[in-house]
C-alpha positions as CSV (number, residue, x, y, z in Angstrom):
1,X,-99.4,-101.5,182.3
2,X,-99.5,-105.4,181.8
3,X,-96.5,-106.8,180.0
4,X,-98.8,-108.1,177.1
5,X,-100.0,-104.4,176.3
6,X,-96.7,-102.9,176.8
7,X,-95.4,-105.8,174.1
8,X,-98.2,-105.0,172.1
9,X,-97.7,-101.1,172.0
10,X,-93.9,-102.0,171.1
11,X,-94.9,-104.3,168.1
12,X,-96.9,-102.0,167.0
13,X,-94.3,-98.8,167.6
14,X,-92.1,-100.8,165.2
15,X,-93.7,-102.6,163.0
16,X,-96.8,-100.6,161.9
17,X,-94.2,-97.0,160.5
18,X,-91.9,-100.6,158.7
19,X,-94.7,-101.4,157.3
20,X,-96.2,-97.8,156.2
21,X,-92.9,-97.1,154.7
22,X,-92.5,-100.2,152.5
23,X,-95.7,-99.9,151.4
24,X,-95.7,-96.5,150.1
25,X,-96.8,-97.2,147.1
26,X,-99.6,-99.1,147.9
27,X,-103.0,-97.7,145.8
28,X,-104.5,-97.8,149.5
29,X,-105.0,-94.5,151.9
30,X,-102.0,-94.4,154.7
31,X,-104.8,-94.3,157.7
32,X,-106.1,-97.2,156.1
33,X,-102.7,-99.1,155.6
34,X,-102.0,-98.3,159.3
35,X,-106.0,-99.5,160.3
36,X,-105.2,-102.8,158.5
37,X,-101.4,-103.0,160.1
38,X,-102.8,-102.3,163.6
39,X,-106.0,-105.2,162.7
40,X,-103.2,-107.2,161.9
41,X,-101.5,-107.0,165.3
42,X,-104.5,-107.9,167.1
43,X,-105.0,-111.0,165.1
44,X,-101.8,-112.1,165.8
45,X,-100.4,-111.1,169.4
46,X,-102.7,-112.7,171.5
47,X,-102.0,-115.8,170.3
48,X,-98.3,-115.1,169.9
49,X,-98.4,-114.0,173.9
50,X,-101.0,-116.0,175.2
51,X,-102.0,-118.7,173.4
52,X,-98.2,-120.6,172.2
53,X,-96.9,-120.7,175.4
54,X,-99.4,-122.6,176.9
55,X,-99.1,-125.1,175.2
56,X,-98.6,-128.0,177.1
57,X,-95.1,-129.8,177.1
58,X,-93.3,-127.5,174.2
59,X,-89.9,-126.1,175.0
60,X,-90.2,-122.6,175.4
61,X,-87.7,-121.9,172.2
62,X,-90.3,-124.1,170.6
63,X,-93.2,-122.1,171.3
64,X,-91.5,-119.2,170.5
65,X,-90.4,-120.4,167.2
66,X,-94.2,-121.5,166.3
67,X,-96.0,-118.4,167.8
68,X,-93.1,-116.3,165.3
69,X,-94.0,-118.3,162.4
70,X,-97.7,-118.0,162.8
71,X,-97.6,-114.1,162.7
72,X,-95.5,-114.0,160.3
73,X,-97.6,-116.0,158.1
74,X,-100.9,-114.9,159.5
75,X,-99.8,-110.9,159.0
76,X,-98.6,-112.2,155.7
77,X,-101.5,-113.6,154.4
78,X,-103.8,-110.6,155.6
79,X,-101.5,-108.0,154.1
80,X,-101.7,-110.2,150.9
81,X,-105.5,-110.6,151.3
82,X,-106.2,-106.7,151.7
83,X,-103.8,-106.1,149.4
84,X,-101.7,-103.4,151.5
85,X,-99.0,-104.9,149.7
86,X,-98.1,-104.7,146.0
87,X,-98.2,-108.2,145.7
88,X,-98.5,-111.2,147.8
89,X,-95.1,-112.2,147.6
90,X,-93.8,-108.9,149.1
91,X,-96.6,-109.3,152.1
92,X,-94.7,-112.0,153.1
93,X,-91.2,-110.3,152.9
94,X,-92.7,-107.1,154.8
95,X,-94.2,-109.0,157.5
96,X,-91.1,-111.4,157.5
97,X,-89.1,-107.8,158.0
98,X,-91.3,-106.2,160.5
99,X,-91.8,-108.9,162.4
100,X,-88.0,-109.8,162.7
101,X,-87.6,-105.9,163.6
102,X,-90.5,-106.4,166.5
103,X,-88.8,-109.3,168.0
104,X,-85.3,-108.2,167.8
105,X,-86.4,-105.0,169.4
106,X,-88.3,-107.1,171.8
107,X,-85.6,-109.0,173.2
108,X,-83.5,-105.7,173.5
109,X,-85.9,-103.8,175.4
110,X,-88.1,-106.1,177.3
């Protein structure tokens, strides 16, 4: 198994139940919520492991600090935007929280 997909798989292991749980009371289905969770991760995690760190002449704590930011934002606005969040201010707090809780869990494990 490549390192992205087993980094991918582990995002996804933590983030997308975070996600299903804080957004219990979304109006939407919870096969949808997870669909749009696991869309979400796709958009984001090839950049985030790919794209960021090649770019040329950034510090690596750089990269990693831009590559964060952009999923978090970019999950943030797509939750917002399919609206599997209540409102678009608590998109950004749930992907701020499961994506802390991916990269924490990240640097324990991998």
């Amino acid at each position: 198994m490549t390192g992205w997909l087993r980094a991918f798989l582990l995002t996804v292991a933590v983030e997308c139940p975070l996600v299903m749980v804080l957004t219990a009371q979304s109006r939407l289905p919870l096969a949808r919520r997870v669909c749009l969770v696991v869309a979400a991760q796709l958009m984001t995690h090839p950049l985030v492991w790919y794209a960021f760190p090649a770019i040329p002449s950034l510090p690596r704590f750089t990269t990693l600090v831009l590559s964060e930011l952009w999923a978090f934002l970019a999950e943030g606005a797509f939750y917002a935007l399919v609206e599997v969040a209540p409102s678009r201010l608590a998109a950004f707090g749930i992907s701020a929280l499961a994506n802390g809780a991916s990269l924490g869990l990240g640097f324990l494990i991998l």
